[in-house]
C-alpha atoms as an extended CHARMM CRD file, in Angstrom:
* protein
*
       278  EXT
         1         1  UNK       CA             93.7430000000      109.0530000000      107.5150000000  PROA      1               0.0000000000
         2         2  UNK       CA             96.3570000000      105.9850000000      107.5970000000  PROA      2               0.0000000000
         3         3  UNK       CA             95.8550000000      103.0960000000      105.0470000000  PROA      3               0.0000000000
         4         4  UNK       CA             96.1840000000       99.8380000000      106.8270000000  PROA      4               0.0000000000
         5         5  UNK       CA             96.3840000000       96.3720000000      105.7220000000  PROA      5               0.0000000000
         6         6  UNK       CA             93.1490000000       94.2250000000      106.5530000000  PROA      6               0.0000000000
         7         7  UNK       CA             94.9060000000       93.2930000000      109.9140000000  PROA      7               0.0000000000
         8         8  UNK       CA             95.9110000000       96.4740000000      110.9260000000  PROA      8               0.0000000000
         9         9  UNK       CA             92.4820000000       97.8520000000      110.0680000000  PROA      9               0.0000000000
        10        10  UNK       CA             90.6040000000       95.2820000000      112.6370000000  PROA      10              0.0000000000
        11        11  UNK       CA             93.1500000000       97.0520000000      115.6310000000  PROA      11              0.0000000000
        12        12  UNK       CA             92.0950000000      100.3320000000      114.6040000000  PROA      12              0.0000000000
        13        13  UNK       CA             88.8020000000      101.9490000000      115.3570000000  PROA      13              0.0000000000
        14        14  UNK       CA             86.8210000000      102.3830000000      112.4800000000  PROA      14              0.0000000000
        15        15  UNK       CA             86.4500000000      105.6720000000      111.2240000000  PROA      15              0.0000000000
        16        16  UNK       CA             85.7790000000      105.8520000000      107.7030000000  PROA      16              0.0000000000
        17        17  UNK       CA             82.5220000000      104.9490000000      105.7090000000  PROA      17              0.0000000000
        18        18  UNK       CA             84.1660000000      101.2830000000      104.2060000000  PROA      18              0.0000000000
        19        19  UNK       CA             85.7740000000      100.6170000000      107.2410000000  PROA      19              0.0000000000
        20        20  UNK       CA             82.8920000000      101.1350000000      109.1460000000  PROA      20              0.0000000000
        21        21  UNK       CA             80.7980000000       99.2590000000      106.7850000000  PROA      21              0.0000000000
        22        22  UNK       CA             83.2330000000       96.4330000000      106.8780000000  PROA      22              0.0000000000
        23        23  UNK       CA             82.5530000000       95.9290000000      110.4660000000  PROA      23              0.0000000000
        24        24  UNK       CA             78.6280000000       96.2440000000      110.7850000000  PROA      24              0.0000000000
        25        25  UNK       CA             79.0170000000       93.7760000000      108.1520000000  PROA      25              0.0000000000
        26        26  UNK       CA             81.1590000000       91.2180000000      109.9230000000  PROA      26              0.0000000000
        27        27  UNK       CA             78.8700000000       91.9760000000      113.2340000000  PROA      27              0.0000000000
        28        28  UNK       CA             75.9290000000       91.3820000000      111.3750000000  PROA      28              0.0000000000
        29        29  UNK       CA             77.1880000000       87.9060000000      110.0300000000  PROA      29              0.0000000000
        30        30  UNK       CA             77.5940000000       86.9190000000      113.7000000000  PROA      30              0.0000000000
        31        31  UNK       CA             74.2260000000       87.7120000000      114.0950000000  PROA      31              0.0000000000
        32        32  UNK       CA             72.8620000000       85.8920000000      111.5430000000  PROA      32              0.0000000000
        33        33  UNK       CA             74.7910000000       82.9630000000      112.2160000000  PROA      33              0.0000000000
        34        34  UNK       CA             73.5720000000       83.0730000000      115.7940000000  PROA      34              0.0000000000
        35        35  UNK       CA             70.1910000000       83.1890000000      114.6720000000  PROA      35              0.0000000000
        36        36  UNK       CA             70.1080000000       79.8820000000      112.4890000000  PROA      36              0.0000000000
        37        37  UNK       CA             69.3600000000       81.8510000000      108.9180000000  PROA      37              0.0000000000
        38        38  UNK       CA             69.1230000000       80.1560000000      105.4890000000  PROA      38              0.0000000000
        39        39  UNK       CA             72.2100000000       79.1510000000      104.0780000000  PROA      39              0.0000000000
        40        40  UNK       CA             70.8610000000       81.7390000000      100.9520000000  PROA      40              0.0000000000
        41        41  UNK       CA             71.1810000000       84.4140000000      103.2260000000  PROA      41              0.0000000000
        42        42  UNK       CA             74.9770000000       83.7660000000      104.8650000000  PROA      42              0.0000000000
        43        43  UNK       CA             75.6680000000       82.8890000000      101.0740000000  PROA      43              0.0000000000
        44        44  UNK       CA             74.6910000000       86.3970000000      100.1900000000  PROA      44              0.0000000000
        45        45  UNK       CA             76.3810000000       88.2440000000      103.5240000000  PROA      45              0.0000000000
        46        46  UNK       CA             79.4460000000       86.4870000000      102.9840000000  PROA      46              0.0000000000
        47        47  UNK       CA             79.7940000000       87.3220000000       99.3860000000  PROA      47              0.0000000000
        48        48  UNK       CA             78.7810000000       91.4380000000      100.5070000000  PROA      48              0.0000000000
        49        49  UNK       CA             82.0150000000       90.8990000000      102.8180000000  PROA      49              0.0000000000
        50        50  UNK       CA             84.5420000000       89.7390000000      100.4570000000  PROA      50              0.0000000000
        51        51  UNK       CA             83.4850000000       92.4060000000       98.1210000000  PROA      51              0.0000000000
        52        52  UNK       CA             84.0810000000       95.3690000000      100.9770000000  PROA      52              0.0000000000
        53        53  UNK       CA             86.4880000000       93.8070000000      103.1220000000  PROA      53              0.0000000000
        54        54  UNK       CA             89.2850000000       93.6600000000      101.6300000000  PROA      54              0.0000000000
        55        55  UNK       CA             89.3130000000       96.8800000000       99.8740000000  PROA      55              0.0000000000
        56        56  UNK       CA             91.5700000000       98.7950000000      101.6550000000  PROA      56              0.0000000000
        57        57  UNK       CA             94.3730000000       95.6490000000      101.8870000000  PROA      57              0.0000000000
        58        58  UNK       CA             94.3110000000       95.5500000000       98.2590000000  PROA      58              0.0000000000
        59        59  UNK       CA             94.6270000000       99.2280000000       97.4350000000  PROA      59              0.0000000000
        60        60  UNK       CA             97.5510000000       99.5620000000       99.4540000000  PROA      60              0.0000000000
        61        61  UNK       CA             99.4540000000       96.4180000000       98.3430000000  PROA      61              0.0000000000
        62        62  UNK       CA             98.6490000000       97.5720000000       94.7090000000  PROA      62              0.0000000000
        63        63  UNK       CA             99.4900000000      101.5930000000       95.5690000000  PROA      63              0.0000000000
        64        64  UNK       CA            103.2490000000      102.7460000000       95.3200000000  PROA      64              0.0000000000
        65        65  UNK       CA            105.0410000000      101.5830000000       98.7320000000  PROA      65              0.0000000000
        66        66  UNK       CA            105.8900000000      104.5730000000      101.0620000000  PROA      66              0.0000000000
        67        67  UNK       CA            109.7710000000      105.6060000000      101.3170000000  PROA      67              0.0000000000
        68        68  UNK       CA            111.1100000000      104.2700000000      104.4290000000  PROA      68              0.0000000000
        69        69  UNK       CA            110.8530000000      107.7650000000      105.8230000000  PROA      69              0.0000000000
        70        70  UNK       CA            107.6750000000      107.1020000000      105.8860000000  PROA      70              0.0000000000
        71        71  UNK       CA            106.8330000000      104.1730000000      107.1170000000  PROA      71              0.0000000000
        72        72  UNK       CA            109.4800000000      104.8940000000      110.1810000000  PROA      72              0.0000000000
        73        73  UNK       CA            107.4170000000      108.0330000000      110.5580000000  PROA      73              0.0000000000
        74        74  UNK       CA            104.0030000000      105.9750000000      111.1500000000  PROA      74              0.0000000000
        75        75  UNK       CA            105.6570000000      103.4020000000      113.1450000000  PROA      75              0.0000000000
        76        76  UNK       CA            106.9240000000      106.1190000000      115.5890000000  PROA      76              0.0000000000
        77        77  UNK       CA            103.1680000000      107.6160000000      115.2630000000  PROA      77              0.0000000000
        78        78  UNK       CA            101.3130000000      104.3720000000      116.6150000000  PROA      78              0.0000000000
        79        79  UNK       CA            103.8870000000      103.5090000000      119.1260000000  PROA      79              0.0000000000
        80        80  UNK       CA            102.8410000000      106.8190000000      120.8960000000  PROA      80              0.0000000000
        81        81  UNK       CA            100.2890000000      106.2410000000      123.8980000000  PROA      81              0.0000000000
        82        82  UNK       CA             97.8970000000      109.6390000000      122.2760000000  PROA      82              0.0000000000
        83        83  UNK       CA             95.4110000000      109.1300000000      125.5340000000  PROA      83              0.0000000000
        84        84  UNK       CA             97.7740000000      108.9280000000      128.2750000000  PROA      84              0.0000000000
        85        85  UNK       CA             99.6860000000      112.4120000000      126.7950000000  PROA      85              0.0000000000
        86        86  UNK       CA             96.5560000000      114.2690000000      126.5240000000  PROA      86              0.0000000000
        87        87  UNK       CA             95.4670000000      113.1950000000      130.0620000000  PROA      87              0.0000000000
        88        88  UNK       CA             99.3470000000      114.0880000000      131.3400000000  PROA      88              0.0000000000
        89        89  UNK       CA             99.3050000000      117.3430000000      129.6960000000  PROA      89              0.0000000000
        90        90  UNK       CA            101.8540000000      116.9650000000      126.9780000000  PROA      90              0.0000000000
        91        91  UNK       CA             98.7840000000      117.8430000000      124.1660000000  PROA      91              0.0000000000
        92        92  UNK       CA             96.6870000000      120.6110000000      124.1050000000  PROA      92              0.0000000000
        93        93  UNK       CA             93.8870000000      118.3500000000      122.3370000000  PROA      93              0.0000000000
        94        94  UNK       CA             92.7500000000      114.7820000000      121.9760000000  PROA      94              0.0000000000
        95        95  UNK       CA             94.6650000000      113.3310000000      119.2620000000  PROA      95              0.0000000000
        96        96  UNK       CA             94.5180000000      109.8770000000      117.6330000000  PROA      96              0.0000000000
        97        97  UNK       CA             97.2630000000      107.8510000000      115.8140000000  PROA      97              0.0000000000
        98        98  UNK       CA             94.0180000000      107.2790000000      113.5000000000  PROA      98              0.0000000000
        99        99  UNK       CA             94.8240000000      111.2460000000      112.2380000000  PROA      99              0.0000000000
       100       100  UNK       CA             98.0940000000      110.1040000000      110.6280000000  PROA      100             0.0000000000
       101       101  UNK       CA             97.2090000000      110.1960000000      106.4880000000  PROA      101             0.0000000000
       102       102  UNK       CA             99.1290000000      106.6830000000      105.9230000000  PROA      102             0.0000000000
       103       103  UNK       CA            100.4910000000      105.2870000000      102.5180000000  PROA      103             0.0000000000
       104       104  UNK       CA             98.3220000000      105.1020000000       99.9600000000  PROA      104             0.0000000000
       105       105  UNK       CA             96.8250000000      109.2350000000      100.5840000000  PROA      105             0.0000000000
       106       106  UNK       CA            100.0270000000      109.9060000000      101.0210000000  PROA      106             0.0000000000
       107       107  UNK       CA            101.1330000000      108.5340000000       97.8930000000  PROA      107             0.0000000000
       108       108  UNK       CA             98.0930000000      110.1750000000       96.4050000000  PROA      108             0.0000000000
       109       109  UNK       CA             99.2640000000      113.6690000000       97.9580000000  PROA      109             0.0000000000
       110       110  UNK       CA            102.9860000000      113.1640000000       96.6420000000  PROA      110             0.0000000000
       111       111  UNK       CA            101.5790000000      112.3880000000       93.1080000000  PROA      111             0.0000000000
       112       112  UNK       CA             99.5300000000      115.4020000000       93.0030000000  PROA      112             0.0000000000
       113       113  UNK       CA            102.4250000000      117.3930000000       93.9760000000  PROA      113             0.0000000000
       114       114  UNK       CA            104.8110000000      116.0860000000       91.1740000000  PROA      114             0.0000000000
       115       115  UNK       CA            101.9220000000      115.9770000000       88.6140000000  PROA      115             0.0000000000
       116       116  UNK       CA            100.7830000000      119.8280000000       89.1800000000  PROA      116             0.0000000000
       117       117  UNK       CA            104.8200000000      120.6860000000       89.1290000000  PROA      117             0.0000000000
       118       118  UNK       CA            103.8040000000      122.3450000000       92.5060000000  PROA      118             0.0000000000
       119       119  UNK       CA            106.9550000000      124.4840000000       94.9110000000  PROA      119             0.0000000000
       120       120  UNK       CA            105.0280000000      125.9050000000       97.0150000000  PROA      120             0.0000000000
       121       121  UNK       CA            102.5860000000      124.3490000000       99.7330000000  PROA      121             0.0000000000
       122       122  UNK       CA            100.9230000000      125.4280000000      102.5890000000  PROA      122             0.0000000000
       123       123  UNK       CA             99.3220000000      122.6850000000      104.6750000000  PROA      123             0.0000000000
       124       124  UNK       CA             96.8860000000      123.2920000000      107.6810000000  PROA      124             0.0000000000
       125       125  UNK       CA             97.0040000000      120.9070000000      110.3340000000  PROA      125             0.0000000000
       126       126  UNK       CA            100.2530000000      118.8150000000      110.3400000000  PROA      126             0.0000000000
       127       127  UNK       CA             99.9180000000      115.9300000000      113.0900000000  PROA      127             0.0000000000
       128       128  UNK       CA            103.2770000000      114.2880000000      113.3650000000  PROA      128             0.0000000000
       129       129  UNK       CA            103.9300000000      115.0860000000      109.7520000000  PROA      129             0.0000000000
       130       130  UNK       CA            103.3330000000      112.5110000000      107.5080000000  PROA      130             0.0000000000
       131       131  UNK       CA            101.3850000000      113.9560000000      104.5680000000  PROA      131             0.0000000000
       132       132  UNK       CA            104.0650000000      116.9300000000      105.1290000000  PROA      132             0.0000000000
       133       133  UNK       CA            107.1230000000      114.8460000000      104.2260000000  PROA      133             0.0000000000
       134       134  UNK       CA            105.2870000000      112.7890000000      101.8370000000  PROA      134             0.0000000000
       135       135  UNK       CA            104.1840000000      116.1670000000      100.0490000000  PROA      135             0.0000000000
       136       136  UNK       CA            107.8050000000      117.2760000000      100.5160000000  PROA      136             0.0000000000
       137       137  UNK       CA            109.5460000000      114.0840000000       98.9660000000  PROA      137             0.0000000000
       138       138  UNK       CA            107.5470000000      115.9290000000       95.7780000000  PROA      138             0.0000000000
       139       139  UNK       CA            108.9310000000      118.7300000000       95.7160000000  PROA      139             0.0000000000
       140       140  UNK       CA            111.9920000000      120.4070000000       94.0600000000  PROA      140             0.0000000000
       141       141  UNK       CA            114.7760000000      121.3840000000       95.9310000000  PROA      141             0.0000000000
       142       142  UNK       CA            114.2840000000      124.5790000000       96.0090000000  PROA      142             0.0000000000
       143       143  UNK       CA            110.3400000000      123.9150000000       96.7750000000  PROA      143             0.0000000000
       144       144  UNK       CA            108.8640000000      124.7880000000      100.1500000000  PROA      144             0.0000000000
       145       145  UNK       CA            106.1420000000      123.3050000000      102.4850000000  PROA      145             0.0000000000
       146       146  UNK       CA            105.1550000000      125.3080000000      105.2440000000  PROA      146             0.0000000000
       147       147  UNK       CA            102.7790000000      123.4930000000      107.6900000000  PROA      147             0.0000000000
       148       148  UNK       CA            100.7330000000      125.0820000000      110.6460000000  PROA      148             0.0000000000
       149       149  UNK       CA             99.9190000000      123.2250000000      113.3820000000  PROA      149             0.0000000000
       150       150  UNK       CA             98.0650000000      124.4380000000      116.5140000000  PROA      150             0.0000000000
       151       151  UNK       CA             99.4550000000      121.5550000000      118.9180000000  PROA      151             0.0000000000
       152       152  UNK       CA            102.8830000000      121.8790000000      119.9290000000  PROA      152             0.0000000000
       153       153  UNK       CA            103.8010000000      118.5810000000      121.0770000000  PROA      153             0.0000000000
       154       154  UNK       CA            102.7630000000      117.0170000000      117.6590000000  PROA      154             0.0000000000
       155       155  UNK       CA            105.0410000000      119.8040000000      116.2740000000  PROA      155             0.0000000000
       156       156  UNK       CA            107.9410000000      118.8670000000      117.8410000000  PROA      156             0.0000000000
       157       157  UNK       CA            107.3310000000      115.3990000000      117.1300000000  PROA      157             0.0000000000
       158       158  UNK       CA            106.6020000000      116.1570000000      113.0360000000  PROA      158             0.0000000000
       159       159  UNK       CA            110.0300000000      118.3760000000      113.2100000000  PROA      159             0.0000000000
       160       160  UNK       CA            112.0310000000      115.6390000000      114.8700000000  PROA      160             0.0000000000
       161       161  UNK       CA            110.5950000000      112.8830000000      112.0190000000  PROA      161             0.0000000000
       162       162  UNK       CA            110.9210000000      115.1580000000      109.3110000000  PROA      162             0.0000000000
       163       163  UNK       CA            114.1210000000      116.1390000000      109.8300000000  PROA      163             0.0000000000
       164       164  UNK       CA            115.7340000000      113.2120000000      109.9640000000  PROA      164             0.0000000000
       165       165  UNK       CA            115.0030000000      112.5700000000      106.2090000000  PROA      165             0.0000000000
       166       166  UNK       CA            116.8240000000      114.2800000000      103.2820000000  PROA      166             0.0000000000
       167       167  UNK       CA            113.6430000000      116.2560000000      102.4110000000  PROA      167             0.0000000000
       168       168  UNK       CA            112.9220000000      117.4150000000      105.9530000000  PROA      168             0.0000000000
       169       169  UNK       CA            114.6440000000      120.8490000000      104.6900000000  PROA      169             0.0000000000
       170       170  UNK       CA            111.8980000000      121.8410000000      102.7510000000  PROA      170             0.0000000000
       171       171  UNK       CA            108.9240000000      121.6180000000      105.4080000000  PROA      171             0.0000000000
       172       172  UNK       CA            108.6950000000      124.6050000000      108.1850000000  PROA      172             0.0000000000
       173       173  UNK       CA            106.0310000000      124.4600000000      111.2350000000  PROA      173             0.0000000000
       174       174  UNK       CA            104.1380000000      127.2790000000      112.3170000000  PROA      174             0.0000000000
       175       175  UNK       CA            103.0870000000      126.2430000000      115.9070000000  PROA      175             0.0000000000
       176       176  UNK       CA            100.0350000000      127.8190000000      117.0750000000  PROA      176             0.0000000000
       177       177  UNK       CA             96.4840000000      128.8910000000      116.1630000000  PROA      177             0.0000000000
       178       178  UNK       CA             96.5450000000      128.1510000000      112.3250000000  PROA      178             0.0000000000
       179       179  UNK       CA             93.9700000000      130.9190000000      111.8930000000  PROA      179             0.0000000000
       180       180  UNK       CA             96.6750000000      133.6730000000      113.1320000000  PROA      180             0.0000000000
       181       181  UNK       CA             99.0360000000      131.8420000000      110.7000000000  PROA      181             0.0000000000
       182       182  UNK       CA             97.4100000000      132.0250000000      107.8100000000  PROA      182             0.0000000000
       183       183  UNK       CA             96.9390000000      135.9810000000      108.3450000000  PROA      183             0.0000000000
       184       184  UNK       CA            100.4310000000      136.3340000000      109.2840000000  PROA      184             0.0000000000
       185       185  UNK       CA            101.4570000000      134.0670000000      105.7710000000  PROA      185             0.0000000000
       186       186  UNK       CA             99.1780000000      136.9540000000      104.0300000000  PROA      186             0.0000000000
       187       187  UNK       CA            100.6760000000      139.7290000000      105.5940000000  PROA      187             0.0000000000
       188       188  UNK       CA            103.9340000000      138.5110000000      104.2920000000  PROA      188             0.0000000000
       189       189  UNK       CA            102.6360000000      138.3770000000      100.6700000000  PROA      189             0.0000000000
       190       190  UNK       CA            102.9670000000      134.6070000000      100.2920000000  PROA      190             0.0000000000
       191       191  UNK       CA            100.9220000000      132.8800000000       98.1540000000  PROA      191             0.0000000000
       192       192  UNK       CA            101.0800000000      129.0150000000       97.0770000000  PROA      192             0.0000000000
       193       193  UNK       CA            100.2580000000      126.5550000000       94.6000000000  PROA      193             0.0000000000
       194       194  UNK       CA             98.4690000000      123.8460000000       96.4930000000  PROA      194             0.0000000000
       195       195  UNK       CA             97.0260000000      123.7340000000       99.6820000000  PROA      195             0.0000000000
       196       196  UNK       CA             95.8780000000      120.8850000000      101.6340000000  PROA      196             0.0000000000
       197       197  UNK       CA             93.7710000000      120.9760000000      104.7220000000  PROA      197             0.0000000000
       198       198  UNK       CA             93.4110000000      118.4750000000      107.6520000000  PROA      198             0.0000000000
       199       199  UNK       CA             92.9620000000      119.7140000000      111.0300000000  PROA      199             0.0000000000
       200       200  UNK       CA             89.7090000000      120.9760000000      113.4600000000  PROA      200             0.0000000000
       201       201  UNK       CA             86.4990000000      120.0640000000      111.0780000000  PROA      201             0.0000000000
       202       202  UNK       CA             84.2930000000      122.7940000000      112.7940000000  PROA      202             0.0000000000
       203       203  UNK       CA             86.7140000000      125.5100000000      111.1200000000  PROA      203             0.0000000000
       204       204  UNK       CA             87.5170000000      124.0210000000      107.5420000000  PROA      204             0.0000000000
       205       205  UNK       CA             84.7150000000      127.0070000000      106.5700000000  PROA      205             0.0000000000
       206       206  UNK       CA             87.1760000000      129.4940000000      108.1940000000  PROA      206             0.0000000000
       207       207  UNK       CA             90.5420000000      128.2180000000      106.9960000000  PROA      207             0.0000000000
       208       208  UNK       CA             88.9610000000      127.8130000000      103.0680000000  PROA      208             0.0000000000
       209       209  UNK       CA             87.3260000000      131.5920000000      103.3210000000  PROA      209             0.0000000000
       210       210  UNK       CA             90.8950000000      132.8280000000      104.5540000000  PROA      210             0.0000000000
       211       211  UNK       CA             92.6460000000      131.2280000000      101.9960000000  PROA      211             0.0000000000
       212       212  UNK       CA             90.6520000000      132.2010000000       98.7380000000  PROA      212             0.0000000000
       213       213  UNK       CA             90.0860000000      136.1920000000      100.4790000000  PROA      213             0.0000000000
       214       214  UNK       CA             93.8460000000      136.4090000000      101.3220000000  PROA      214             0.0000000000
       215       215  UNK       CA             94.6600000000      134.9910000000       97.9580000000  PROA      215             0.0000000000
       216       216  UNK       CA             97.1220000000      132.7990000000       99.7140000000  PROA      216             0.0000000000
       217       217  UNK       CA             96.3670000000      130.1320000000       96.7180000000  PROA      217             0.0000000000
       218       218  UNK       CA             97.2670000000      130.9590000000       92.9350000000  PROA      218             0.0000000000
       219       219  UNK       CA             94.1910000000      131.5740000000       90.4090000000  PROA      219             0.0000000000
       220       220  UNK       CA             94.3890000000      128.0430000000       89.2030000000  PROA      220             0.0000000000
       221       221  UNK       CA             96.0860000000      126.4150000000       92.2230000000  PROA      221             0.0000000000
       222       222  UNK       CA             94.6450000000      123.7320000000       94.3080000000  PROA      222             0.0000000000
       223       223  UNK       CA             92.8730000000      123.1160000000       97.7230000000  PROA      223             0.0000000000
       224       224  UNK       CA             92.8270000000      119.5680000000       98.9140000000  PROA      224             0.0000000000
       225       225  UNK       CA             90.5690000000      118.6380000000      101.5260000000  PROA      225             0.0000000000
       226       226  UNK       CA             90.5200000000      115.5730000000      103.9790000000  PROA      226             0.0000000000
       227       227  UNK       CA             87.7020000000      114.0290000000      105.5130000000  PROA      227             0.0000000000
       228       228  UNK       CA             85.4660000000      115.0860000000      103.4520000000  PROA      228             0.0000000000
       229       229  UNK       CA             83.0400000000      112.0670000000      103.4370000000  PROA      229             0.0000000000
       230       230  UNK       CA             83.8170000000      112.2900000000      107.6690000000  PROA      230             0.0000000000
       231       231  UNK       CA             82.4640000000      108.5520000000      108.1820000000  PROA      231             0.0000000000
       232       232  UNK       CA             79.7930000000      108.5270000000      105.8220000000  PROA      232             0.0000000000
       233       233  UNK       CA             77.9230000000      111.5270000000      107.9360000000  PROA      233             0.0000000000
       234       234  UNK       CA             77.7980000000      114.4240000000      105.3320000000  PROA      234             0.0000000000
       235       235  UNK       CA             75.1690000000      112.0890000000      103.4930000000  PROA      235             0.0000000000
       236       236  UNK       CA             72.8390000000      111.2290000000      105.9720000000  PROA      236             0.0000000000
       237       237  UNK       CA             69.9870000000      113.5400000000      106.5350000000  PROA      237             0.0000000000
       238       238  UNK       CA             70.9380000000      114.6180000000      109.8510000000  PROA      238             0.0000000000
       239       239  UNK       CA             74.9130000000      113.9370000000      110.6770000000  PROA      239             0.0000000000
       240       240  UNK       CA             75.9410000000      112.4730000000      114.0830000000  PROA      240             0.0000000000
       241       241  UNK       CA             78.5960000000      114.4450000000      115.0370000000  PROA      241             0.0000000000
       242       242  UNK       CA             79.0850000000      118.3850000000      115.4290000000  PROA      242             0.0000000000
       243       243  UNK       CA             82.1240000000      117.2190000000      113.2650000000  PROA      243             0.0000000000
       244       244  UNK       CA             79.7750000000      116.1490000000      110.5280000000  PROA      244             0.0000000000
       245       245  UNK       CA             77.5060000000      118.4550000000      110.3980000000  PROA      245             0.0000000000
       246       246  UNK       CA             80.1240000000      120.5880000000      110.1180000000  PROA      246             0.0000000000
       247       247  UNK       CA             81.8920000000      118.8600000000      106.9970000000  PROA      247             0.0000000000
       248       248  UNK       CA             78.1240000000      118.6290000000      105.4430000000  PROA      248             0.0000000000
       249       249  UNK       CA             78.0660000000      122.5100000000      105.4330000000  PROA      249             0.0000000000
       250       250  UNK       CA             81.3300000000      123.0200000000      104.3250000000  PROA      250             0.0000000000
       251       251  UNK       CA             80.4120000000      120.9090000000      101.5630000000  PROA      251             0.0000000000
       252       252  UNK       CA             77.3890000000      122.5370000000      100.6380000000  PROA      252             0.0000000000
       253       253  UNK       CA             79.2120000000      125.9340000000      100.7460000000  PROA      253             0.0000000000
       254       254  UNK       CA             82.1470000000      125.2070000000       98.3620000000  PROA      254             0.0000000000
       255       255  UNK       CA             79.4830000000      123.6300000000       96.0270000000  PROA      255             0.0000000000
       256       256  UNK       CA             77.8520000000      126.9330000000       95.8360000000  PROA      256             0.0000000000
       257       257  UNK       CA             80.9290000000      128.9220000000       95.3240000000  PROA      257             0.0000000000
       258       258  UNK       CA             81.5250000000      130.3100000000       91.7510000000  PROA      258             0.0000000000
       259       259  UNK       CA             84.9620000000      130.9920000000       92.5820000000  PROA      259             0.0000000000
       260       260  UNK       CA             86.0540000000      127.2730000000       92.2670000000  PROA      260             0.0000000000
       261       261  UNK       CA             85.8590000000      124.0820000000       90.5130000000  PROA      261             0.0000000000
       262       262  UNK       CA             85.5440000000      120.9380000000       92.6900000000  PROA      262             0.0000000000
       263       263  UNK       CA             85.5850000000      116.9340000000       92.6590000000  PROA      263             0.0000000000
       264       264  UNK       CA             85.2190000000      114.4730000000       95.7430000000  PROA      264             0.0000000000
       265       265  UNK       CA             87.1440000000      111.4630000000       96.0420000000  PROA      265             0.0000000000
       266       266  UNK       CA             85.8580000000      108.3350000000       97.9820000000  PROA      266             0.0000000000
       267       267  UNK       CA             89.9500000000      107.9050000000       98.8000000000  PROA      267             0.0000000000
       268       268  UNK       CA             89.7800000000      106.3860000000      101.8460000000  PROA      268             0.0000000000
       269       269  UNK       CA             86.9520000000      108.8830000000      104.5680000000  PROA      269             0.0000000000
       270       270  UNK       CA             86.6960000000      111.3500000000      101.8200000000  PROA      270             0.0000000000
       271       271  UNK       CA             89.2120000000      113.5740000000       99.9230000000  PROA      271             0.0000000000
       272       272  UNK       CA             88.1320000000      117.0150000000       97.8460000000  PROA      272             0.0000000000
       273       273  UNK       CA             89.9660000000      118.5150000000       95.0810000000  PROA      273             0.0000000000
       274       274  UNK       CA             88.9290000000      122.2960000000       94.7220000000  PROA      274             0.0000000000
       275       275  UNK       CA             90.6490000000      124.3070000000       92.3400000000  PROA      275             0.0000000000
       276       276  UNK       CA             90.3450000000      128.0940000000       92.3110000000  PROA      276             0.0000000000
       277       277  UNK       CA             89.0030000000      129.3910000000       88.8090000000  PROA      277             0.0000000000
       278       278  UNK       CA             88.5370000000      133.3210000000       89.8140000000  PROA      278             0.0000000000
C-alpha cells in the first residue's frame, strides 16, 4: 500500500484501518457540528482528529525519501486510468493504483533487505513494481529478485519502470499463475532468503504452504506479508469481505504453526514478519 501525504490521502479511497478511521472521524465531526453539540464534545472530536490525522503525513516526511526511481515509478502508477483498462481488456483483473506499496513500506522493505544482508528474493505479486525495485536498490550486485506476477499488463508495465533504473538488472518477472511459478522455482532447486508476499488475499494460505513445503525460503530466512491488518477486518468478529476473512484465517494459521516465528506490524494496513525456525 502507497504512503501518501495528508492531501494525497483525502484523493485516495481509504483502505487501511487509520485511514479509514481518519475519515469516519472527519464525517462524524460534520455530524456533530450539524447537530448543535457542546463545545466539550467538538473540543474532544477535534483533538481525536489531530491525533490520527496526520499520522501518515508525518511518517512519511520523517521516513527516508524514495530514490527518484521511485517516485517516477508511482507517478507513472497513478497517472494510469486502472478502471477504464480492466473494462477495455488490457488487465486480466481489477487493479487499483491504491495496490502500489509507496515510500515509507518501501523504505521499510529496502531496509530489511540491507539489514538481513539478503541476495536472494522472491516476491509474489509484483503490480507495476515498486516494492520490487525498492527491494532491488538493496541488494548487491550480484543479488537477485525474481517477482511473479499473474497479470501481464502490470508486468510489462513493472519491466518497462524497472528497467529504466540502474538496479532494474537484478529483478526478473514470471508472468502468469504465481502458484505454477513457485513450483516451477522449486523444481529448479532455488531457494531464497526473504520472501515477501502481496497479491490475491484468498490464496496467501496457498502461496505460504508452498513456500515453507518446497523449502523455497532458507531455515532462518524471512516471509513478509502485506495486508495483514486488511482494513481493520481480521479483528472484528465477523470480517466484511471474503478478502478478510480470508487474511483472518491466514492469520490464525501461521500463529499456530511451530515451524515459524512471527510479529505484526501496524505499518500502514498491516505488515507480518514470519521467520522460518524449522
Amino acid at each position: 500500500m502507497v504512503n501518501h501525504t495528508t492531501k494525497d490521502v483525502q484523493q485516495l479511497r481509504p483502505v487501511t484501518p487509520h485511514t479509514i478511521l481518519s475519515a469516519k472521524l472527519l464525517a462524524l465531526q460534520e455530524q456533530l457540528q450539524e447537530a448543535n453539540v457542546s463545545t466539550e464534545i467538538l473540543q474532544n472530536m477535534e483533538e481525536s482528529i489531530q491525533l490520527i490525522e496526520p499520522l501518515d503525513q508525518y511518517i512519511s516526511e520523517y521516513s527516508t525519501r524514495p530514490s527518484t526511481d521511485l517516485v517516477q515509478l508511482e507517478k507513472e502508477t497513478n497517472q494510469v486510468d486502472w478502471d477504464s483498462a480492466y473494462e477495455n481488456g488490457q488487465t486480466q483483473i481489477r487493479l487499483e493504483k491504491e495496490m502500489v506499496s509507496g515510500g515509507v513500506e518501501g523504505q521499510f522493505l529496502n531496509m530489511l533487505v540491507a539489514i538481513t544482508n539478503t541476495k536472494r528474493i522472491l516476491e509474489v505479486g509484483s503490480f507495476t513494481g515498486y516494492a520490487s525495485l525498492a527491494m532491488a536498490e538493496a541488494l548487491p550486485e550480484d543479488g537477485k529478485l525474481i517477482a511473479c506476477e499473474y497479470d501481464d499488463f502490470a508486468a510489462t508495465f513493472a519491466k518497462k519502470q524497472c528497467n529504466s533504473s540502474p538496479h532494474g538488472n537484478k529483478i526478473e518477472i514470471l508472468i502468469g499463475d504465481a502458484t505454477v511459478s513457485l513450483h516451477k522455482l522449486s523444481t529448479a532447486g532455488d531457494s531464497f532468503d526473504l520472501v515477501f508476499i502481496d497479491a490475491d488475499k484468498e490464496n496467501y494460505f496457498n502461496y505460504y504452504t508452498t513456500i515453507l513445503e518446497k523449502n523455497l525460503v532458507k531455515i532462518g530466512g524471512l516471509i513478509c506479508v502485506d495486508n495483514t491488518l486488511y482494513m481493520g477486518q481480521v479483528y472484528q468478529e465477523n470480517p466484511a469481505s471474503k478478502n478478510g476473512q480470508a487474511i483472518k484465517k491466514f492469520n490464525q494459521s501461521v500463529r499456530e504453526d511451530t515451524r515459524v516465528q512471527q510479529v505484526i506490524l501496524p505499518l500502514r494496513d498491516g505488515v507480518t514478519l514470519i521467520r522460518r525456525v524449522y
